[in-house]
Backbone bond lengths (Angstrom), bond angles and torsions (degrees), N, CA, C in turn:
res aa  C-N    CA-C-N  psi(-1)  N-CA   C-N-CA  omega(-1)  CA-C   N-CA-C  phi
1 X - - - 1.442 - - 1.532 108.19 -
2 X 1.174 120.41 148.21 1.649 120.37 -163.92 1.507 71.57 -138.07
3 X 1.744 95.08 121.49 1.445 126.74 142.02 1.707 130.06 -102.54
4 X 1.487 97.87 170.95 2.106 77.21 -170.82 1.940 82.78 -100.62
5 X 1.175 105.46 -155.92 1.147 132.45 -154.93 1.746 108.27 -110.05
6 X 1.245 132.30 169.61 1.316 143.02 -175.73 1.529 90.49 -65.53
7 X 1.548 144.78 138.11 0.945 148.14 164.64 1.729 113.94 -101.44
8 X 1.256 124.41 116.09 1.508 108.89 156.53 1.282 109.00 -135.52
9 X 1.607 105.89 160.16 1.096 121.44 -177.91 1.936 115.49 -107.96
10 X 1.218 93.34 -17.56 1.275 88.22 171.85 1.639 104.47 -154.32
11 X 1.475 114.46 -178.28 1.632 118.93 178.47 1.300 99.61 -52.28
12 X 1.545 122.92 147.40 1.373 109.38 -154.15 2.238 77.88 -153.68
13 X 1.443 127.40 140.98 1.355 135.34 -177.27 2.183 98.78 -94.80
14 X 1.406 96.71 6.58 1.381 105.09 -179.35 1.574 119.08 -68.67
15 X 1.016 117.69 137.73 1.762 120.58 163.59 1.351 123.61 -114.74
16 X 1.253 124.98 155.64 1.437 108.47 -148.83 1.864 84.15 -164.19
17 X 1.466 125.97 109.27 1.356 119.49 -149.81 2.011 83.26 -140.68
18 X 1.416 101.64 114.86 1.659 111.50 175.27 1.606 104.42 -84.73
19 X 1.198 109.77 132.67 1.652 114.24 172.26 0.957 122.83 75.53
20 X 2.162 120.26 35.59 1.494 118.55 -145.34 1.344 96.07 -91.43
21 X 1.544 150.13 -31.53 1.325 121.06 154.18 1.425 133.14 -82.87
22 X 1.178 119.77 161.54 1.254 123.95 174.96 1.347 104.90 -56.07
23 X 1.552 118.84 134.59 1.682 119.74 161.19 1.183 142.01 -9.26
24 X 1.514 112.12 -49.13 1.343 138.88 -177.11 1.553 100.80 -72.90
25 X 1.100 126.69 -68.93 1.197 147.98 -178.63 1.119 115.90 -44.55
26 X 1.529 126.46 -48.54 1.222 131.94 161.79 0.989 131.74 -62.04
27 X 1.470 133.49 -24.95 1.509 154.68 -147.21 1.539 75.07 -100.25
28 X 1.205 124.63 -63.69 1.727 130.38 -156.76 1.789 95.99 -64.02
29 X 1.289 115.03 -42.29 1.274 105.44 -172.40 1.897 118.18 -57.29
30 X 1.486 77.16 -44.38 2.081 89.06 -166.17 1.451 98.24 -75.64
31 X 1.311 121.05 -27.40 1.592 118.62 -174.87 1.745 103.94 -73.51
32 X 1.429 117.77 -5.59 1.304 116.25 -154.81 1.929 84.20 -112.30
33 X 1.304 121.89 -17.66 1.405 117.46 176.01 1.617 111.28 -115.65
34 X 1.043 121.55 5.01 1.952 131.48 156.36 0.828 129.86 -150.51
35 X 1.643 107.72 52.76 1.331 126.75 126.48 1.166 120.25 -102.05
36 X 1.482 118.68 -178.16 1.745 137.74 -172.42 1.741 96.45 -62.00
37 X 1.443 161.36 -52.95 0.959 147.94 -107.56 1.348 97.06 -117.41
38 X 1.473 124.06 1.45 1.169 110.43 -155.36 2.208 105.85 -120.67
39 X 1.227 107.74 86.87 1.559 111.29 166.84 1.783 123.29 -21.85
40 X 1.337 108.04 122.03 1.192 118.73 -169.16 1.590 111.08 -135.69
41 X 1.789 97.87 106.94 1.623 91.81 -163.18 1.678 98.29 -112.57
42 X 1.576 109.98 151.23 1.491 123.44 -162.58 1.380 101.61 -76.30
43 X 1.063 125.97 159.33 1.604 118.97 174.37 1.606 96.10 -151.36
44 X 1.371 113.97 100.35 1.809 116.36 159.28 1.822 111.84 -37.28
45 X 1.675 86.88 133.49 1.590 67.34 157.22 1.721 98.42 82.90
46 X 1.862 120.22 97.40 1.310 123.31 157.37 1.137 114.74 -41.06
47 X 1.643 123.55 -64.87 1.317 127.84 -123.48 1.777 101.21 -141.79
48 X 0.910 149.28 -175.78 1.476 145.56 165.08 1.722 90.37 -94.12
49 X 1.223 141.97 -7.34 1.409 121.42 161.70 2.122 98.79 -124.51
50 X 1.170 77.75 95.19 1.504 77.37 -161.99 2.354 105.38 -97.00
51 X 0.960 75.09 18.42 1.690 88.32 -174.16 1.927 114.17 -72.59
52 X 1.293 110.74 -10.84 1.200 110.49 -170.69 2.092 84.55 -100.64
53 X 0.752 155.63 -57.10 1.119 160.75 -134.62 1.657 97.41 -91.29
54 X 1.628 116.67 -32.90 1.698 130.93 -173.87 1.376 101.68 -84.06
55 X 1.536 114.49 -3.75 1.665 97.48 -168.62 2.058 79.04 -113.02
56 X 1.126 142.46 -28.64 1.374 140.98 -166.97 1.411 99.71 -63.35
57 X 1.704 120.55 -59.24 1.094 147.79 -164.79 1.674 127.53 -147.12
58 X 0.891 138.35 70.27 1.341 115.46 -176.39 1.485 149.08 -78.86
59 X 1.762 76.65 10.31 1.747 104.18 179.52 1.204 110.76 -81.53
60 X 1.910 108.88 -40.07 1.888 111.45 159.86 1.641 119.65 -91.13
61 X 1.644 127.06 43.77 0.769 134.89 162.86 1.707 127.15 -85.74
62 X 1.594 116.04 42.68 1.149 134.31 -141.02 1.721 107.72 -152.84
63 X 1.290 114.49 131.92 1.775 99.31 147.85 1.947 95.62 -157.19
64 X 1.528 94.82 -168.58 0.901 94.48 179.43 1.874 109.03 -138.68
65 X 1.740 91.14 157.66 1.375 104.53 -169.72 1.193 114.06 -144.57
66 X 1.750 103.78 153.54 1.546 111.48 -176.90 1.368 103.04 -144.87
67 X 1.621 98.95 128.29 1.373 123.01 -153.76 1.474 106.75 -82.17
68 X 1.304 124.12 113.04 2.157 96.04 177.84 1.162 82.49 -111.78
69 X 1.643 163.15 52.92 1.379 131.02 170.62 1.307 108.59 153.10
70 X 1.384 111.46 110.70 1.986 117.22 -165.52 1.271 106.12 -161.69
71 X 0.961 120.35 98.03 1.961 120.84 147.30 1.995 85.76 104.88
72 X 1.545 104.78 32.59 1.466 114.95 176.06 1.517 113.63 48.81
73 X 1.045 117.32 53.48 1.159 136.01 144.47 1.714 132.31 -156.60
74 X 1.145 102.41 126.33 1.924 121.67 -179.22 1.391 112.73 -18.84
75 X 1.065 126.00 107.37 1.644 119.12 159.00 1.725 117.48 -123.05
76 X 0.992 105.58 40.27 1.498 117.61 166.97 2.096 108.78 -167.33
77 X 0.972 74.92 133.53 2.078 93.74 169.32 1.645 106.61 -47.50
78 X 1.216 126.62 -36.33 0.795 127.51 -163.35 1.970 112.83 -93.64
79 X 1.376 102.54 -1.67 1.770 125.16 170.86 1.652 100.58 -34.40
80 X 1.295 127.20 -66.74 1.668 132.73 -142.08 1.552 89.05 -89.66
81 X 1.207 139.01 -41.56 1.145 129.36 -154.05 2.080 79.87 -82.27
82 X 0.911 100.09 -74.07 1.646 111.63 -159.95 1.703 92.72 -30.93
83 X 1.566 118.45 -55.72 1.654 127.77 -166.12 1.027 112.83 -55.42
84 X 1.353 124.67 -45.54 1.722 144.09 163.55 1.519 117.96 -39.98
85 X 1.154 104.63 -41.05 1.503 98.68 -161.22 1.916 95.36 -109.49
86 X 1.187 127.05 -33.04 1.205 126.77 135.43 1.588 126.26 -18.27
87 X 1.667 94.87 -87.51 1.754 93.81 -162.66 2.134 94.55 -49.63
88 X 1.705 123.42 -43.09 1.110 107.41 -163.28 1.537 125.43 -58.39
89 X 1.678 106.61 -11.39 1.575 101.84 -169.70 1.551 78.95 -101.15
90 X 0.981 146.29 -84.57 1.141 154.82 172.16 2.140 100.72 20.21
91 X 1.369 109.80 -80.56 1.095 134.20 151.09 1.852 118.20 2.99
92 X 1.570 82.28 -67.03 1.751 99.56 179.23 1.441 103.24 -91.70
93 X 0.995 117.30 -49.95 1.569 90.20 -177.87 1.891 136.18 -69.02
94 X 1.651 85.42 -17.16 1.705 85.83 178.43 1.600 101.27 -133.27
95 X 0.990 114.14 18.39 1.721 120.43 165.81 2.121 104.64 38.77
96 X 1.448 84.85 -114.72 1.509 84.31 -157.88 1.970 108.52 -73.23
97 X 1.657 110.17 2.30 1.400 123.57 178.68 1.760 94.65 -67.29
98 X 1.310 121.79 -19.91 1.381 101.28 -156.13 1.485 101.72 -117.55
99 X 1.387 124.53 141.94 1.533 109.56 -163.80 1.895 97.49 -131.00
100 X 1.572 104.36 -55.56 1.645 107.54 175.64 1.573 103.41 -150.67
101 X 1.127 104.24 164.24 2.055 119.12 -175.96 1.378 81.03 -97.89
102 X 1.471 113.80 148.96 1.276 126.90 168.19 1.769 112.25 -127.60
103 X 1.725 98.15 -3.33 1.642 94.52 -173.97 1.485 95.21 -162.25
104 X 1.268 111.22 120.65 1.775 103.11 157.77 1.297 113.78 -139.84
105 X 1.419 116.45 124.42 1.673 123.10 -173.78 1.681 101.94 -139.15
106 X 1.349 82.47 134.49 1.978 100.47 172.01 1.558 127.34 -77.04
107 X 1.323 132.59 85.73 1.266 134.82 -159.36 1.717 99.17 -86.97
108 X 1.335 80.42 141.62 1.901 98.11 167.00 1.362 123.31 -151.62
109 X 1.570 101.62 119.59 1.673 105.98 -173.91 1.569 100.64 -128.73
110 X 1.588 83.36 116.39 1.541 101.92 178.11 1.812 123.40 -60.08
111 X 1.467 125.96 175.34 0.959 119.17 -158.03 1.405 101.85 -97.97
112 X 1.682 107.41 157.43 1.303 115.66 -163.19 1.864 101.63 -133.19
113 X 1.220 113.31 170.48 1.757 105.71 -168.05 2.097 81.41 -80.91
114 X 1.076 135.59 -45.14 1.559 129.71 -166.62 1.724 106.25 -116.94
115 X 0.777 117.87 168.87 1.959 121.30 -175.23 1.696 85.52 -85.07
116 X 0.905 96.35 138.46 1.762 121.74 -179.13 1.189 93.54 -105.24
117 X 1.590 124.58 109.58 1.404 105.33 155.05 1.744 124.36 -93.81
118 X 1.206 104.88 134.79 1.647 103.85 -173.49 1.406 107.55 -74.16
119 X 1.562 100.52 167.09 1.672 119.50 170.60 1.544 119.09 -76.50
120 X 1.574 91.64 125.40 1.965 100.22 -164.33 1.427 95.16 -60.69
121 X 1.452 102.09 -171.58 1.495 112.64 -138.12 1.651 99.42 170.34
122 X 1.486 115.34 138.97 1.265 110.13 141.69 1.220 119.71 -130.54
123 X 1.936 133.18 163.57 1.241 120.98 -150.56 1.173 98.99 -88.22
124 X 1.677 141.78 -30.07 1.469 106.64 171.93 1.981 71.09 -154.13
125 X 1.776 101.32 170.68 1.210 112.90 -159.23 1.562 85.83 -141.59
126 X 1.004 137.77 -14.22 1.866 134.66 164.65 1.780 107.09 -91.67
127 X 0.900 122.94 13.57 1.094 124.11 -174.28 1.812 112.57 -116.46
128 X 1.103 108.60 101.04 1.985 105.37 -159.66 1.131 87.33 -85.39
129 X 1.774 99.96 135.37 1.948 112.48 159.20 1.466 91.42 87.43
130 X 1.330 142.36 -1.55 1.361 136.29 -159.64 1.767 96.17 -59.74
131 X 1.330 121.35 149.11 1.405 116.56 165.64 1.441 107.44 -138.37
132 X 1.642 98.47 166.23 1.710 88.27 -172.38 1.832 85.78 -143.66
133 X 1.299 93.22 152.26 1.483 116.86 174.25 1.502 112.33 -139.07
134 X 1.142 103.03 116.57 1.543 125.66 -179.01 1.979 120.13 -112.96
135 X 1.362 113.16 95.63 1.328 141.06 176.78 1.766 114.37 -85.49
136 X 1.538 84.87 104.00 1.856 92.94 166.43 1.149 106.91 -50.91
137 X 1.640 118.48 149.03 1.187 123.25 154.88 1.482 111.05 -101.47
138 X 1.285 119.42 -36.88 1.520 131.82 168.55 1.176 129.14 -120.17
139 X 1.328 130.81 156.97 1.525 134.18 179.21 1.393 112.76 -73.66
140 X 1.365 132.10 136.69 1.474 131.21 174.64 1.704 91.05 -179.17
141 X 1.554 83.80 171.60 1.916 104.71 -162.95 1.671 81.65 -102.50
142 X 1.640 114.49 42.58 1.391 105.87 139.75 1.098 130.14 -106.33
143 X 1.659 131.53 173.94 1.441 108.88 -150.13 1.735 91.30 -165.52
144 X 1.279 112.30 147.33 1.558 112.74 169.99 2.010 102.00 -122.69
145 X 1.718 76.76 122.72 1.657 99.27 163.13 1.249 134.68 -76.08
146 X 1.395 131.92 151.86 1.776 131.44 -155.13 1.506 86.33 -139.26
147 X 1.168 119.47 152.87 1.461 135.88 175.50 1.285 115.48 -52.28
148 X 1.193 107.01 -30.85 1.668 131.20 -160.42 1.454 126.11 -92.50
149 X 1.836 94.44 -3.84 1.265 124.78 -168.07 0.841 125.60 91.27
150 X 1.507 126.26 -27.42 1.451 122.71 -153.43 1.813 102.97 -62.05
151 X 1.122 114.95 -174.95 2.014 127.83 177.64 0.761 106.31 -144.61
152 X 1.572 133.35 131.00 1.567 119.25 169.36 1.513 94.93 -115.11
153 X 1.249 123.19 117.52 1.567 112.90 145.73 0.919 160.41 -55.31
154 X 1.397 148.54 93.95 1.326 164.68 -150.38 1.784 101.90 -35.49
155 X 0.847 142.49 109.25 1.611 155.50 -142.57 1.767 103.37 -151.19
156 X 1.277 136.69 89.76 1.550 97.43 -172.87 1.335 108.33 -83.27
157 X 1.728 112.01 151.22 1.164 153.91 -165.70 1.493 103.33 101.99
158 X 1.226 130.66 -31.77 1.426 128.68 -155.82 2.011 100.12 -67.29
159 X 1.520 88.89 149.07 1.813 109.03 179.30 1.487 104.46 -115.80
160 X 1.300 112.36 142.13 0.908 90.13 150.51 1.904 90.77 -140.43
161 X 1.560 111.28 156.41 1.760 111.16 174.48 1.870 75.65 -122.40
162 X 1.917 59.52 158.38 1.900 101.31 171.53 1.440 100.78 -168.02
163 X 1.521 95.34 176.38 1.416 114.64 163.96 1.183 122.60 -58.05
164 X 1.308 121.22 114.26 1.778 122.20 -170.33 1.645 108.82 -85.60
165 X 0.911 114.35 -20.19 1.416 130.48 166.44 1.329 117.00 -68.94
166 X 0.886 135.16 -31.92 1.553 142.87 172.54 1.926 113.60 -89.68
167 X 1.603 100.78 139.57 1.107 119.79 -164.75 1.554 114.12 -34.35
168 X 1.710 168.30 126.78 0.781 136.80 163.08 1.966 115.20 -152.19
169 X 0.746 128.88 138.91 2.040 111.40 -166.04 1.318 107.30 -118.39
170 X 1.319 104.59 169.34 1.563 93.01 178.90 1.642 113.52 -119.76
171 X 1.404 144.09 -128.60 1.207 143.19 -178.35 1.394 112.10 -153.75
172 X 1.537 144.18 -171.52 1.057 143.00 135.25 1.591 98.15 -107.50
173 X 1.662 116.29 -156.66 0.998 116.95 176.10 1.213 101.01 -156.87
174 X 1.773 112.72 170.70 2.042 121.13 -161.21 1.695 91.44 -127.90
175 X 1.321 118.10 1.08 1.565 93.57 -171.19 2.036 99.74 -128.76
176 X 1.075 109.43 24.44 1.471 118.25 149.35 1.414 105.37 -164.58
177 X 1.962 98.71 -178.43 1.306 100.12 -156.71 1.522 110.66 -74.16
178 X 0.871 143.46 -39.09 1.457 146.98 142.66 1.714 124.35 -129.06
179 X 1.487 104.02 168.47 1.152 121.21 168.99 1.290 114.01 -100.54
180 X 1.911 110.19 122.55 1.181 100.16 -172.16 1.710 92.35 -129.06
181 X 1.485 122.97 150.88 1.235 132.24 178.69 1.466 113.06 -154.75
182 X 1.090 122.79 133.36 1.691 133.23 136.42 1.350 147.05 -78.29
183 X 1.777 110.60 117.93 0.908 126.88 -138.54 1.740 95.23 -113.47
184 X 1.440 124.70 115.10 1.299 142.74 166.10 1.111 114.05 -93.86
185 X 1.645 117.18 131.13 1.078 122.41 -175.14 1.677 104.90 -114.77
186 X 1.359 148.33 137.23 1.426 136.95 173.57 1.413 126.69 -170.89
187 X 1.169 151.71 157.76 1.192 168.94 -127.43 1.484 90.38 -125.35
């Protein structure tokens, strides 16, 4: 499968890290979100302004998500394993940038005949310094957009952090069965 490359258009405060867990680690993660054990609840509605995506299609105005971790406390079995192997890369790659996770949920947007791009969004706007890091789980010609232009393409293992506070959307994708990613939120 031939994907393109990180796109920017301008100086961009984005990071974008290929192969950010170790093998092992990763294998355990994605095996822990496609397989049978793992709850997958529907949620109407991409975005809290989800009106640009309802007028394209409103039949793919939909995905689904599974919550491990919100308002600092566990709501999935699968919390300690996912937090563990998280906070440790997390740790090394941005050292004293990284302090606590305040949110981690498993997104999945099924496949569509063209890439749907969703309505931007940021994950919370009362929350100062909030940052977000978003990890492919699989490869697809889906892609998350930054205000700034930049694109990151869905690569699995690939990270990329930014400002979670700042405007940014994501995609589905047409050339596998879905796009699935986890989305960290943290200080």
């Amino acid at each position: 499968m031939t994907t393109k490359k990180t796109r920017r258009k301008s100086p961009s405060n984005i990071q974008v890290i290929d192969k950010f867990l170790p093998t092992n680690d990763f294998i355990t993660i994605k095996d822990m979100f496609t397989g049978d054990e793992t709850a997958w609840y529907r949620v109407n509605g991409i975005s809290g302004d989800d009106s640009t995506n309802a007028i394209v299609n409103p039949l793919d105005n939909h995905y689904f998500v599974h919550l491990i971790y919100l308002n600092y406390q566990q709501t999935s079995n699968h919390f300690t394993t996912v937090k563990d192997i998280f906070e440790k890369a997390m740790k090394k790659h941005l050292g004293q940038d990284f302090r606590a996770i305040t949110r981690i949920k498993c997104n999945l947007y099924t496949r569509t005949e063209e890439v749907q791009v969703h309505p931007w969004h940021s994950d919370s706007a009362e929350i100062v310094g909030l940052k977000g890091a978003l990890l492919s789980l699989n490869t697809c010609d889906g892609f998350t957009g930054f205000e700034d232009g930049t694109e990151v393409d869905s690569i699995e293992n690939r990270i990329v952090f930014f400002d979670s506070t700042k405007p940014h959307h994501s995609t589905g994708c047409s050339n596998a069965a879905y796009r699935m990613n986890i989305n960290v939120n943290y200080l």
